[in-house]
ROKETI-7527 format. One line per field, with one value per atom (N, C-alpha, C): chain; x, z, y. Coordinates in Angstrom, 3 decimals. Atoms other than C-alpha are relative to their C-alpha. Example, Ala and Ser with C-alpha at 12.3 -4.5 7.8 and 13.67 -1.06 7.14 Angstrom:
! residues 2
chain	c(A, A, A, A, A, A)
px	c(0.890, 12.300, 0.900, -0.820, 13.670, -0.770)
pz	c(0.000, 7.800, 0.000, -0.060, 7.140, 0.730)
py	c(-1.190, -4.500, 1.200, -1.190, -1.060, 1.090)
END
This chain:
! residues 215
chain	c(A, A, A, A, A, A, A, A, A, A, A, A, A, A, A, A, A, A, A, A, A, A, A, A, A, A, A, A, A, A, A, A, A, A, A, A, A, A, A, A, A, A, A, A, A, A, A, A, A, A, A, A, A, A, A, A, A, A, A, A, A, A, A, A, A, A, A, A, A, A, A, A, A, A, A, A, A, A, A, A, A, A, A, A, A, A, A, A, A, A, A, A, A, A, A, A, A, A, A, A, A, A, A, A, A, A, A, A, A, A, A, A, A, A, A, A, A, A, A, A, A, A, A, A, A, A, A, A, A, A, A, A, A, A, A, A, A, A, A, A, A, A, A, A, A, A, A, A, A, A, A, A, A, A, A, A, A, A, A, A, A, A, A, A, A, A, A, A, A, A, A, A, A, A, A, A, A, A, A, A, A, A, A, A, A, A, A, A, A, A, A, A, A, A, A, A, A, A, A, A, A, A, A, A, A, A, A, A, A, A, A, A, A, A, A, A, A, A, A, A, A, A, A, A, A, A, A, A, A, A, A, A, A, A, A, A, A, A, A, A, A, A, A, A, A, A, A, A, A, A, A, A, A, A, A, A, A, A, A, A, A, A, A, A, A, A, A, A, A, A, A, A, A, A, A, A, A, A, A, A, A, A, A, A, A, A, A, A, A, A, A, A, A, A, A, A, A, A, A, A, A, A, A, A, A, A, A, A, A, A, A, A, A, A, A, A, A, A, A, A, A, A, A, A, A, A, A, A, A, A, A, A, A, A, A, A, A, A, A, A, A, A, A, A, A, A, A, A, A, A, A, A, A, A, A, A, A, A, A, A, A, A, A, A, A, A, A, A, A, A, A, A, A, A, A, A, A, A, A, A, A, A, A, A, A, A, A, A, A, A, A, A, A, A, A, A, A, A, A, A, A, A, A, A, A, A, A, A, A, A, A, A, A, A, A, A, A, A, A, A, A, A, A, A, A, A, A, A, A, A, A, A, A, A, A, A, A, A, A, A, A, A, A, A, A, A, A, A, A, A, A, A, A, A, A, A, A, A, A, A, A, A, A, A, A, A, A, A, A, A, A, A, A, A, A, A, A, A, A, A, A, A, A, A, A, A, A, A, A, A, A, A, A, A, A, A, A, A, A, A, A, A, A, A, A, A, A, A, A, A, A, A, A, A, A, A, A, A, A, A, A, A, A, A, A, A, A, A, A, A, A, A, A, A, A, A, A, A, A, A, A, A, A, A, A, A, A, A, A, A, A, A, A, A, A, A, A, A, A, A, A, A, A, A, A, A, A, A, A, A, A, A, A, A, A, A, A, A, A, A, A, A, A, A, A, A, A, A, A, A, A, A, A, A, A, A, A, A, A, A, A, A, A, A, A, A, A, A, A, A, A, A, A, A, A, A, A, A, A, A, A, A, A, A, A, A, A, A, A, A, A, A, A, A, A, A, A, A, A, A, A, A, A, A, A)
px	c(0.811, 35.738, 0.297, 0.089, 35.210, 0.724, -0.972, 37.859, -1.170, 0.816, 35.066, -1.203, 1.045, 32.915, 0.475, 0.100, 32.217, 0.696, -0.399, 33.623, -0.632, 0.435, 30.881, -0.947, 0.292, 30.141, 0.495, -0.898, 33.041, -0.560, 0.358, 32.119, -1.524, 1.446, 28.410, 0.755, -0.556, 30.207, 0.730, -1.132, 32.415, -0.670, 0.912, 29.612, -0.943, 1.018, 27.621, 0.828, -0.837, 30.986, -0.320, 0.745, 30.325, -0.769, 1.282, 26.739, 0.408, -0.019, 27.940, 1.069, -0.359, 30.419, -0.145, 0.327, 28.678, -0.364, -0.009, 27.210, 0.848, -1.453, 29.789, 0.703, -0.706, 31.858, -0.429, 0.431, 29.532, -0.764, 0.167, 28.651, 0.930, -0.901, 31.840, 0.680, -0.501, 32.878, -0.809, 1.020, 29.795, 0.047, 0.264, 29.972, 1.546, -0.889, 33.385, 0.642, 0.170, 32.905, -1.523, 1.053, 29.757, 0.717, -0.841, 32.152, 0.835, -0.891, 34.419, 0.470, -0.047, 33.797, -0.647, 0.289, 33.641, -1.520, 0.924, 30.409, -1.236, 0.632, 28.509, -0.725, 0.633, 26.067, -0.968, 0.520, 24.933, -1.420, 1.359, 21.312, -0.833, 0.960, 20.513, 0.127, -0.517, 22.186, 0.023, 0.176, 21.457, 1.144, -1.233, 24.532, 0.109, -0.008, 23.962, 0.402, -0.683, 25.074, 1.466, -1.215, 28.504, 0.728, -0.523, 28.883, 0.675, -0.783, 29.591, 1.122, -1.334, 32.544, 1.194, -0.687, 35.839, 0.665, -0.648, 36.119, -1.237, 1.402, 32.653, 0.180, -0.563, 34.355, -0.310, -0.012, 34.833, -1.367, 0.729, 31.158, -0.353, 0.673, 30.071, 1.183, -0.962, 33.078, -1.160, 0.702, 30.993, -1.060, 1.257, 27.934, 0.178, 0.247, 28.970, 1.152, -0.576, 31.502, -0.957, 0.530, 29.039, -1.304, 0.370, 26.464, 0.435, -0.745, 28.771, -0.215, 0.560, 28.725, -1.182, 1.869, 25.353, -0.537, 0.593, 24.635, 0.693, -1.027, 27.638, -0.945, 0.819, 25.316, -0.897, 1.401, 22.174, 0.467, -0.115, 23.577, 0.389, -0.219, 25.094, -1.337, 0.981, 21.735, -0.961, 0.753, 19.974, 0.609, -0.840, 22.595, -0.166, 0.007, 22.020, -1.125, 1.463, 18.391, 0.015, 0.574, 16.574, -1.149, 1.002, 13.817, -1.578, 1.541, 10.396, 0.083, 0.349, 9.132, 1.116, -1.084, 11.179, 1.432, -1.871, 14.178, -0.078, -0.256, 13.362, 0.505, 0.210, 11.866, 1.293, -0.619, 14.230, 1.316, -1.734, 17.855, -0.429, -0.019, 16.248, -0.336, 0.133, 15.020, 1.405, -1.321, 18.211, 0.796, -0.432, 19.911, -0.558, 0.242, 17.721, 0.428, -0.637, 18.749, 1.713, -1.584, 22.618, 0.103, 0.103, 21.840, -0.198, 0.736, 20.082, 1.080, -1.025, 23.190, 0.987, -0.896, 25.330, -0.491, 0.224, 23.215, -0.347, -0.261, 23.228, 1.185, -1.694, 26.651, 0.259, -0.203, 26.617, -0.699, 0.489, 24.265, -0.141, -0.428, 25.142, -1.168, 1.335, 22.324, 0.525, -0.063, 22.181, 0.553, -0.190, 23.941, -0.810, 1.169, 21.286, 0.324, 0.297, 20.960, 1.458, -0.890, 24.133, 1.070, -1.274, 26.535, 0.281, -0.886, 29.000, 0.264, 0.014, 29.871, -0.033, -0.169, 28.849, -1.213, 1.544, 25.570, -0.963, 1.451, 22.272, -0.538, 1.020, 19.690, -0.693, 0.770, 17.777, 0.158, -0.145, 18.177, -1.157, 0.511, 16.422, 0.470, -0.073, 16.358, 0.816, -0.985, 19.305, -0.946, 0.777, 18.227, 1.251, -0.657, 21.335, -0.769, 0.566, 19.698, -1.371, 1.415, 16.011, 0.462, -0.338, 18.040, 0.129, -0.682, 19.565, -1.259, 1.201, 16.159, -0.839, 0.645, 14.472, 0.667, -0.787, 17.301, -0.204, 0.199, 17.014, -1.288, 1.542, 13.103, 0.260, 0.129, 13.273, 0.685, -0.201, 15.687, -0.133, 0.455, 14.378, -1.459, 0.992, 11.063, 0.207, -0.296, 12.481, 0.724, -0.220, 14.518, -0.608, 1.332, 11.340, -0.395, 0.642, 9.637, 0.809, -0.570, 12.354, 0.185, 0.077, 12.194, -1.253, 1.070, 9.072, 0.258, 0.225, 9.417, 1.394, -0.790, 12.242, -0.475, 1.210, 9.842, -0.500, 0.683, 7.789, 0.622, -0.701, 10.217, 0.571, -0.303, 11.669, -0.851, 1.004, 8.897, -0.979, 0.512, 7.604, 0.857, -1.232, 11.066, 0.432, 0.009, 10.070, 1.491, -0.977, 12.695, -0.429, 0.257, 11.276, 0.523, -0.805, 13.948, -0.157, -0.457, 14.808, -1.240, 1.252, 11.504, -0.491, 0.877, 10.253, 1.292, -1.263, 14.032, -0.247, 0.228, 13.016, -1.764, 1.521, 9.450, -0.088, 0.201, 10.205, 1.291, -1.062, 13.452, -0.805, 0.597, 11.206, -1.389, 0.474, 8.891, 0.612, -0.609, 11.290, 0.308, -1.023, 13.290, -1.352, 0.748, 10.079, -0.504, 0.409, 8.778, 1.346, -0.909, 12.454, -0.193, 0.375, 11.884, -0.973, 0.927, 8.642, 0.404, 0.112, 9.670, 1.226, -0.687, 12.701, -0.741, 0.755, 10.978, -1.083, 1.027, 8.280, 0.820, -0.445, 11.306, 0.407, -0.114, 11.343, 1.990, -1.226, 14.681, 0.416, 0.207, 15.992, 0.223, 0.253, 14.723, -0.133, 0.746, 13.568, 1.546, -1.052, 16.945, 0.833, -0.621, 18.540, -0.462, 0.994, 15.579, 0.429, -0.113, 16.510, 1.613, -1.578, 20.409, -0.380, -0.299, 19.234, -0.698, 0.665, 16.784, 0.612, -1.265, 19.921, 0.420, -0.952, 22.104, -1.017, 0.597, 19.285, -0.151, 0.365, 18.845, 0.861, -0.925, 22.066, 0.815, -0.363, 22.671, -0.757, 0.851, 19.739, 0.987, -0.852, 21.376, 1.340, -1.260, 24.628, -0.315, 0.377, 22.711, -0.429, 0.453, 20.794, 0.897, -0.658, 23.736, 0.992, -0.946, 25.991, -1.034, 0.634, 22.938, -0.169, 0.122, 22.920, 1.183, -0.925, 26.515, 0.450, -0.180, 26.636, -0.842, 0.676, 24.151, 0.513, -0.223, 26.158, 1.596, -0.708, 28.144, 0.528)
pz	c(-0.886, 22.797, 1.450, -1.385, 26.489, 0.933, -0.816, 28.857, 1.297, -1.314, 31.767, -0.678, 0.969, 28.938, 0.492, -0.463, 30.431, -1.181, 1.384, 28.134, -0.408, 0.740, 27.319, -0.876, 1.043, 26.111, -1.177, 0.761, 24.622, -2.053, 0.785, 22.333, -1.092, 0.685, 21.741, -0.879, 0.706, 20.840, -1.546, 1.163, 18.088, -0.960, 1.233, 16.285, -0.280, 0.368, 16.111, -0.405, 0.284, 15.037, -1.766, 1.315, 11.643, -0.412, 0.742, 11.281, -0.329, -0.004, 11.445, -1.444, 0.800, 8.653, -1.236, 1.043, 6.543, -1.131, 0.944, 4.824, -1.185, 1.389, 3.264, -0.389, 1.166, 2.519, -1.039, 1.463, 0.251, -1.028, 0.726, -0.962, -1.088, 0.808, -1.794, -0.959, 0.885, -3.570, -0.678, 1.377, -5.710, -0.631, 0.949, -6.687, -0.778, 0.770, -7.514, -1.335, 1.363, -10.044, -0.630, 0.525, -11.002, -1.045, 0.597, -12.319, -0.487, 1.353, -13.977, -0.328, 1.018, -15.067, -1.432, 1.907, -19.267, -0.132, 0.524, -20.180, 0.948, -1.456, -17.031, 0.331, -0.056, -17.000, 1.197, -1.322, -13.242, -0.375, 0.067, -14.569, -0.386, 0.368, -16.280, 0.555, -0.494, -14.690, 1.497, -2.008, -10.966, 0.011, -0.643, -8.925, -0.496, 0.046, -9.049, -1.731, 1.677, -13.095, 0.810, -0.132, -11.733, 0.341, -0.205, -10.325, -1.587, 1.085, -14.008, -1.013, 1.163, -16.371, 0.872, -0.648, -15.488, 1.414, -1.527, -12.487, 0.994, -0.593, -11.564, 1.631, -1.200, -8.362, 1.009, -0.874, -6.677, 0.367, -0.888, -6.341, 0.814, -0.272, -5.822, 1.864, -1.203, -2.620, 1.043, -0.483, -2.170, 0.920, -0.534, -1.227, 1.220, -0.440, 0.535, 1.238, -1.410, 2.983, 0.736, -0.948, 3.567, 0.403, -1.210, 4.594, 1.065, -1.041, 6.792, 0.835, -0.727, 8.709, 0.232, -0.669, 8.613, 0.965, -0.782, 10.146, 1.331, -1.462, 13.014, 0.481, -0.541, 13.540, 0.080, -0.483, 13.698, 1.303, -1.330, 16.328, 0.981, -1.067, 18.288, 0.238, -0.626, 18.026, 0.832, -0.829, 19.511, 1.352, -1.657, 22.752, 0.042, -0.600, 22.990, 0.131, -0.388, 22.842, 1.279, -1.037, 25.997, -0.357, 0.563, 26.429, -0.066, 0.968, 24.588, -1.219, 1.796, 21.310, -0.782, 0.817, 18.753, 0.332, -0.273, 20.125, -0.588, 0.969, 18.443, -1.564, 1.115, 15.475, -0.878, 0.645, 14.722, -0.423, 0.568, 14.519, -0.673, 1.234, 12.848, -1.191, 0.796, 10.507, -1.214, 0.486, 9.569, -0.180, -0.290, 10.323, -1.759, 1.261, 7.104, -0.660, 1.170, 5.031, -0.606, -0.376, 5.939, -1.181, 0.805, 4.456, -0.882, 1.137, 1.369, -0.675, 0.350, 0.518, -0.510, 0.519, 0.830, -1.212, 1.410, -1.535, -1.211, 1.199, -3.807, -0.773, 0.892, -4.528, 0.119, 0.325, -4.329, -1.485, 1.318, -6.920, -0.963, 1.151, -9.695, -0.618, 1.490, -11.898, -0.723, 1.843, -15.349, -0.647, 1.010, -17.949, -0.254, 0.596, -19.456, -0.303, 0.694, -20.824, -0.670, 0.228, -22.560, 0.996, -0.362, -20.095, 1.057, 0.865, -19.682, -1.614, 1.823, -23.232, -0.677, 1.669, -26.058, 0.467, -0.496, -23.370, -1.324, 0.847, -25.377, 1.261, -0.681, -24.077, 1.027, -0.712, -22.837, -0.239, -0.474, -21.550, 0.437, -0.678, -20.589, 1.549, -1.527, -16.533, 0.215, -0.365, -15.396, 1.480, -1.389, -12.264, 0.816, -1.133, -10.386, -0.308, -0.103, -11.794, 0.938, -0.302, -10.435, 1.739, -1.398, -7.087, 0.615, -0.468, -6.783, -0.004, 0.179, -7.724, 1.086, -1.082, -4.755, 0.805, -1.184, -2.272, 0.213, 0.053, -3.426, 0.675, -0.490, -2.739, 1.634, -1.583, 0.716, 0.832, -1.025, 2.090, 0.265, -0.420, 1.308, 0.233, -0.278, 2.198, 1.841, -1.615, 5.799, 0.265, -0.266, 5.490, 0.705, 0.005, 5.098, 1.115, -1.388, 7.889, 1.379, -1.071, 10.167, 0.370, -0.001, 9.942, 0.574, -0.583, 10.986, 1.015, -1.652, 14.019, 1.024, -0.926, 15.059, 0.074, -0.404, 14.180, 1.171, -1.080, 16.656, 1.463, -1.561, 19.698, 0.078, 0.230, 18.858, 0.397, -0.074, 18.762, 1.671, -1.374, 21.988, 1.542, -0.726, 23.859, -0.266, -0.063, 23.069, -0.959, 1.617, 19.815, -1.125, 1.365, 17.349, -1.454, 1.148, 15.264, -0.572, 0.581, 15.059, -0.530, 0.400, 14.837, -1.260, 1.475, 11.834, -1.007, 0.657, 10.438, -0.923, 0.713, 10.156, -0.597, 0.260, 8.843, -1.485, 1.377, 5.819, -0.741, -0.012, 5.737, -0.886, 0.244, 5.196, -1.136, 0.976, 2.832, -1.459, 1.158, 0.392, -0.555, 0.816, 0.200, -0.282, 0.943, -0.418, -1.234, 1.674, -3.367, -0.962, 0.694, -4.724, -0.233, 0.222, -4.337, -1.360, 0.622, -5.825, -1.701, 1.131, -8.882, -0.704, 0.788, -10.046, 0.234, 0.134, -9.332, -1.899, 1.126, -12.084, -1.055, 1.141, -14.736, -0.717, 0.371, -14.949, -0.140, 0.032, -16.116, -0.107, -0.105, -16.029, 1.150, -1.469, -13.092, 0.968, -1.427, -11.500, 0.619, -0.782, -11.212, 0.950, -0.669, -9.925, 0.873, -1.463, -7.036, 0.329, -0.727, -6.333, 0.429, -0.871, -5.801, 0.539, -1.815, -3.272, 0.925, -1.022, -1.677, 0.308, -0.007, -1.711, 1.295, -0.995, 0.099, 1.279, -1.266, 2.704, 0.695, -0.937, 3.905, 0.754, -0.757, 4.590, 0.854, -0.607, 6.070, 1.585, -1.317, 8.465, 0.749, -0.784, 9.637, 0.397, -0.703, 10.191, 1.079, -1.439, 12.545, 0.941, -0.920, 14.353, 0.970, -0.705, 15.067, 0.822, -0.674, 16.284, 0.886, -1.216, 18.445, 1.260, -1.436, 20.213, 0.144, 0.131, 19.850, 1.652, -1.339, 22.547, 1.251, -1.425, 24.772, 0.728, -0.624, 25.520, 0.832, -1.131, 28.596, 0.637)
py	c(0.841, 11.636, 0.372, -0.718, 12.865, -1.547, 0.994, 11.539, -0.610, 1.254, 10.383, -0.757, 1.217, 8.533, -1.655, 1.502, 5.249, -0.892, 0.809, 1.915, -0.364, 0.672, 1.054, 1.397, -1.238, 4.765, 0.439, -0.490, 5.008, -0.903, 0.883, 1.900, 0.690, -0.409, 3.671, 1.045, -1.317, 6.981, -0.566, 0.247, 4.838, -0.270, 0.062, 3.253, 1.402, -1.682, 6.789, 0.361, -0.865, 7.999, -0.202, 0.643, 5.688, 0.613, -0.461, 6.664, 1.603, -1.613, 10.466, -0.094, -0.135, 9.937, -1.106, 0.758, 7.394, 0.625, -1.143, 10.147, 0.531, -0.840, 12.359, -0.676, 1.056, 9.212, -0.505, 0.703, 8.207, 0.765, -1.072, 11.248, 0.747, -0.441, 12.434, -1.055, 1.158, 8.963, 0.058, 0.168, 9.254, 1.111, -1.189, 12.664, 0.389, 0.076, 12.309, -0.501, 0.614, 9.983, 0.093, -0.567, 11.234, 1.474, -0.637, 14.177, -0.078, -0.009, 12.551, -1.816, 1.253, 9.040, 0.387, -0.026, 9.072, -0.232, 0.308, 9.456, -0.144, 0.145, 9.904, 1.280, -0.826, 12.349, 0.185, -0.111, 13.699, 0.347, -0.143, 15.399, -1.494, 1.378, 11.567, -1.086, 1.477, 8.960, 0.030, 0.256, 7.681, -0.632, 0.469, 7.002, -1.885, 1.792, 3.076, -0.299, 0.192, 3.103, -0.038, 0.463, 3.727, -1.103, 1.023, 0.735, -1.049, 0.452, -0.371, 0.371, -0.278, -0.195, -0.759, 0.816, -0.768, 0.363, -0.196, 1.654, -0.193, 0.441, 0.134, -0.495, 0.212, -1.301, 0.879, -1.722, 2.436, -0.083, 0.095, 2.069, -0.650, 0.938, -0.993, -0.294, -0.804, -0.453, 0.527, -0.694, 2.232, -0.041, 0.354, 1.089, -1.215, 0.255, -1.766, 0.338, -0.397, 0.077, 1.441, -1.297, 3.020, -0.844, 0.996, 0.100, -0.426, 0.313, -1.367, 0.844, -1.289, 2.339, -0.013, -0.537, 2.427, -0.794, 0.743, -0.444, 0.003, -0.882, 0.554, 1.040, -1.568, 3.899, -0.538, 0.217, 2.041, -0.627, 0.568, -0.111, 0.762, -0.984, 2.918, 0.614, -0.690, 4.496, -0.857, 0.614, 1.678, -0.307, -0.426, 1.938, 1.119, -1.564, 5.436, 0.023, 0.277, 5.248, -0.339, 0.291, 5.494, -0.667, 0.580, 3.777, 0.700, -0.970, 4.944, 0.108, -0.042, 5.956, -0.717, 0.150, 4.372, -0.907, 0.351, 2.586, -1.225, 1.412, -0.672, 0.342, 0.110, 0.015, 1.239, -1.600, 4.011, -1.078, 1.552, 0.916, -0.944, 1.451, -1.736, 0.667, -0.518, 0.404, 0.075, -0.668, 2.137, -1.050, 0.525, -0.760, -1.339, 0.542, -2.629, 0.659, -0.612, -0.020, 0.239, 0.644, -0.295, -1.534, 1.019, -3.789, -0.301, -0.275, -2.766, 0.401, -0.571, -0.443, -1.037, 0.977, -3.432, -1.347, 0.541, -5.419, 0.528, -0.948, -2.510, -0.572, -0.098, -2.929, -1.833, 1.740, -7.180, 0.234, 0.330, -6.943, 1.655, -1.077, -4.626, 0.629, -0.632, -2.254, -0.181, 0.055, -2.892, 1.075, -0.980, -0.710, 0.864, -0.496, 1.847, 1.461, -1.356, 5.437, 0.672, -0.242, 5.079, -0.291, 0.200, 4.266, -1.242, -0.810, 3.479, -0.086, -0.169, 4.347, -1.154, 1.039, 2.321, -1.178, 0.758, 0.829, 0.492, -0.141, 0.888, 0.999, -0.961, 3.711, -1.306, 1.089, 0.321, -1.150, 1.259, -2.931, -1.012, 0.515, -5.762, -0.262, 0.037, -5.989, -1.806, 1.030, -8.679, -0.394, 0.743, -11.226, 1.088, -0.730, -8.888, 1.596, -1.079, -5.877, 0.003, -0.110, -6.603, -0.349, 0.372, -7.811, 1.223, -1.456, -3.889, 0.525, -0.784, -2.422, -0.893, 0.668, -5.096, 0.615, -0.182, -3.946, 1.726, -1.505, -0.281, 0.364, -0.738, 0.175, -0.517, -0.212, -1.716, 0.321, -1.417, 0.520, 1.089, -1.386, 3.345, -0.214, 0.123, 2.315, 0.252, 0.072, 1.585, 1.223, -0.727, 4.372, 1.255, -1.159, 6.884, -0.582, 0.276, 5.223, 0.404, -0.304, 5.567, 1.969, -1.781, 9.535, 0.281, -0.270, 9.268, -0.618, 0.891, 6.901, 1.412, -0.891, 9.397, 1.472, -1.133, 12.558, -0.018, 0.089, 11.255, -0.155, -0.036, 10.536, 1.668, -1.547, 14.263, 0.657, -1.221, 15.916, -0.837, 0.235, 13.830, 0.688, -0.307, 15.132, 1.161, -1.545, 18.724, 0.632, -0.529, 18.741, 0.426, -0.730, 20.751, -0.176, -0.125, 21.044, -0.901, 1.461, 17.436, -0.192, 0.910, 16.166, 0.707, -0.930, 18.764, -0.232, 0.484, 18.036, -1.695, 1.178, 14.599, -0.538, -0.329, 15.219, -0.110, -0.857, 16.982, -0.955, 0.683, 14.731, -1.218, 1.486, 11.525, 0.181, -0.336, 13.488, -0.117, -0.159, 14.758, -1.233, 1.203, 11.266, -0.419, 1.063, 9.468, 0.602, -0.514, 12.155, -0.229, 0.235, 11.825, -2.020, 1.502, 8.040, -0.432, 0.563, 7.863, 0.572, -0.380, 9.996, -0.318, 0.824, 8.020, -1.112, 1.851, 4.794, -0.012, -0.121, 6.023, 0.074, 0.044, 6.168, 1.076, -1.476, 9.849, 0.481, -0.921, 11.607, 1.335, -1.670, 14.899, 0.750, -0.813, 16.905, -0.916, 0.862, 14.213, -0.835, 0.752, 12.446, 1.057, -0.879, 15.491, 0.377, 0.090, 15.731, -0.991, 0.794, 12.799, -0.449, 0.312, 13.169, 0.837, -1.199, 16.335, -0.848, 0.859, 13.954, -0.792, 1.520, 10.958, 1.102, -1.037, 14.341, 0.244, -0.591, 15.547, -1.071, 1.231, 12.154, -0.464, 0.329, 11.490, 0.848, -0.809, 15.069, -0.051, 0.607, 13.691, -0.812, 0.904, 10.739, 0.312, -0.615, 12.585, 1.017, -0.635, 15.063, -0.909, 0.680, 12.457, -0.878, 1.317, 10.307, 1.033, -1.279, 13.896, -0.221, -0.648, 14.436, -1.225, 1.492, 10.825, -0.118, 0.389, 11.159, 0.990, -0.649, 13.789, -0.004, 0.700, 12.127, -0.928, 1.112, 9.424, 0.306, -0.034, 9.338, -1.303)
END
């Protein structure tokens, strides 16, 4: 952190520090036990199964300390934000989905496609399951939108990169979205852990790049 960073920069710089490693913390805690919880198969099973068994905890953790972060990095990005395109809506956004994460992991998914071991292939939908699957869609609903509201300030502020970064960013996650939502397994869950990873490789650039704007 830059020794003539104002205090109240310093403060912006700390929550962007969050949003920049909300990411890979919860990347690498899911894929870790995605590889070696019993019975846990990464091509069939979406991350949110782990939250059950008996090291079901580790996720459900998971989700609601890499919310926590998120919602730290939305609030740094809405102090770093200047004002124009986006500075409301690009943090509240992110900032719902932060929240979504953490009621991921309050409310638990249901057992299903076998695991953990000795689940039935299928379940009837629990009132905490249909709560995780409510919390799940409207953050990534807000999520996707917010890629676009920050497309557009990017690409208004002659950022190419960023702005086509978060273009294709807010594409992919919503086709990975839409094609587990439909029930699909297989390929489709495994599009949709690279679309889980590019999204959150987004928000770890965006929050580095407001991270070194702030003075």
């Amino acid at each position: 952190m830059s020794a003539d960073c104002t205090p109240a920069g310093r403060i912006t710089k700390s929550l962007l520090g969050y949003g920049v490693v909300a990411g890979p913390f919860y990347a690498v805690v899911a894929l870790a036990q995605a590889l070696t919880r019993d019975g846990f198969d990464p091509s069939r099973h979406a991350w949110s199964l782990l939250s059950n068994g008996d090291l079901g905890w580790i996720q459900i953790a998971n989700f609601v300390l890499t919310g926590l972060m998120t919602i730290a990095g939305a609030y740094g990005l809405r102090r770093a934000l200047t004002p124009g395109h986006g500075r409301t809506w690009a943090p509240l956004l992110i900032g719902i989905y932060g929240v979504s994460l953490i009621g991921a992991g309050i409310f638990r998914a249901d057992p299903a496609q076998g695991f953990p071991v000795g689940a039935p292939d299928s379940t009837s939908i629990s009132w905490h399951g249909m709560m995780h699957l409510m919390a799940g869609g409207i953050g990534f609903l807000c999520l996707i939108a917010a890629c676009f509201v920050l497309a557009t300030r990017f690409s208004r502020e002659g950022r190419g990169g960023l702005a086509w970064f978060s273009r294709i960013t807010g594409v992919a996650f919503f086709a990975g979205f839409a094609g587990i939502a439909s029930g699909s397994q297989g390929p489709t869950t495994l599009a949709f852990v690279t679309a889980v990873l590019l999204v959150w490789a987004w928000f770890t650039t965006v929050c580095r790049h407001f991270y070194r704007t702030v003075r």
